[in-house]
C-alpha positions in Angstrom: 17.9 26.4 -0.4 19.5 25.1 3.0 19.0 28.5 4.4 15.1 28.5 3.7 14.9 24.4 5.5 17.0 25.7 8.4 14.3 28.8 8.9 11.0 26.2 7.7 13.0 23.9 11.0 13.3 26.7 13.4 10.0 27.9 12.6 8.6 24.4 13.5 10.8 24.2 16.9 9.5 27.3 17.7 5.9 26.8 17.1 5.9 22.8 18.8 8.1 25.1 22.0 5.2 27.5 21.9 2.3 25.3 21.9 4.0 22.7 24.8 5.6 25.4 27.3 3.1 28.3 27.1 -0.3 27.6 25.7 0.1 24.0 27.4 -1.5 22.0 25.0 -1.5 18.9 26.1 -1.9 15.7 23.6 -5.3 13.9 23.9 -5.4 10.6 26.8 -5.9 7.9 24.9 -7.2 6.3 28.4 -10.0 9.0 28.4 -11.2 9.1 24.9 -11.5 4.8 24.6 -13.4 5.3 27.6 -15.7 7.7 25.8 -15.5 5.0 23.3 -16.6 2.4 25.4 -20.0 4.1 26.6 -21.3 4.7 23.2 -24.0 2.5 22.4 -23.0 1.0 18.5 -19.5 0.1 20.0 -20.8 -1.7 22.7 -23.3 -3.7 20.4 -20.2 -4.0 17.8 -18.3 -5.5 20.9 -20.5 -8.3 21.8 -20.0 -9.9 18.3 -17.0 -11.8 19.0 -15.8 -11.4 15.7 -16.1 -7.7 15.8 -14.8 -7.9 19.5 -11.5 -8.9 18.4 -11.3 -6.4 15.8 -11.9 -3.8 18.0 -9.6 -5.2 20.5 -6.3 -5.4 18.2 -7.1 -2.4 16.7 -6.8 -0.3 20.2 -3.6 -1.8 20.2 -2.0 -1.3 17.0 -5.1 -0.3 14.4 -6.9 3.0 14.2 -8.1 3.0 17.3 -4.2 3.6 19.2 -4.6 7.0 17.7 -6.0 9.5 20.1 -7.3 12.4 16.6 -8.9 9.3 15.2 -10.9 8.4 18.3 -12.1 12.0 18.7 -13.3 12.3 14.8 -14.8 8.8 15.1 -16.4 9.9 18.9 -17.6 13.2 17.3 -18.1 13.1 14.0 -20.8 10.9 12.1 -18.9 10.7 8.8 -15.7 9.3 10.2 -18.3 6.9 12.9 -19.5 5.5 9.5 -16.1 5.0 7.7 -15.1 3.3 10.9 -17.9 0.8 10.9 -17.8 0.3 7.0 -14.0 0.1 7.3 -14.4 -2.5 10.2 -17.2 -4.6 8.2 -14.8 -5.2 5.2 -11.7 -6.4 7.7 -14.5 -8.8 9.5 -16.1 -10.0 6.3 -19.6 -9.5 7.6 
């Protein structure tokens, strides 16, 4: 039983090695994608609502929004843009 978690481990280290060092995939910038963010037209209507504003705001620091993946699926999927909002809506009470 140790034996097979010792090779699931290595397996791992040597995939995550792989992917960093050879392929160089590099991890989304949060930077860049919040910037992407930014320019879409329903966040900035979202963010002139100052209750929605500060929503928004603490949730690129510690919410959903600090998460690079998230971003993306929110940027370019509809579905997850929708659970977003809906999501939002029920924290702001509106």
């Amino acid at each position: 039983m140790l034996f097979l978690l010792l090779c699931l481990l290595t397996i791992g280290l040597v995939i995550s090695f792989v992917q960093k060092y050879i392929l160089r995939l590099k991890e989304p910038n949060i930077e860049e994608l919040r910037g992407e963010l930014k320019q879409l037209t329903w966040f900035k209507e979202w963010m002139k609502d100052p209750e929605t504003r500060g929503f928004l705001e603490t949730s690129m620091k510690t919410g959903l929004l600090s998460d690079p993946y998230y971003v993306r699926k929110i940027i370019d999927q509809e579905e997850h843009r929708e659970g977003f909002i809906i999501y939002m809506l029920e924290k702001t009470k509106k």
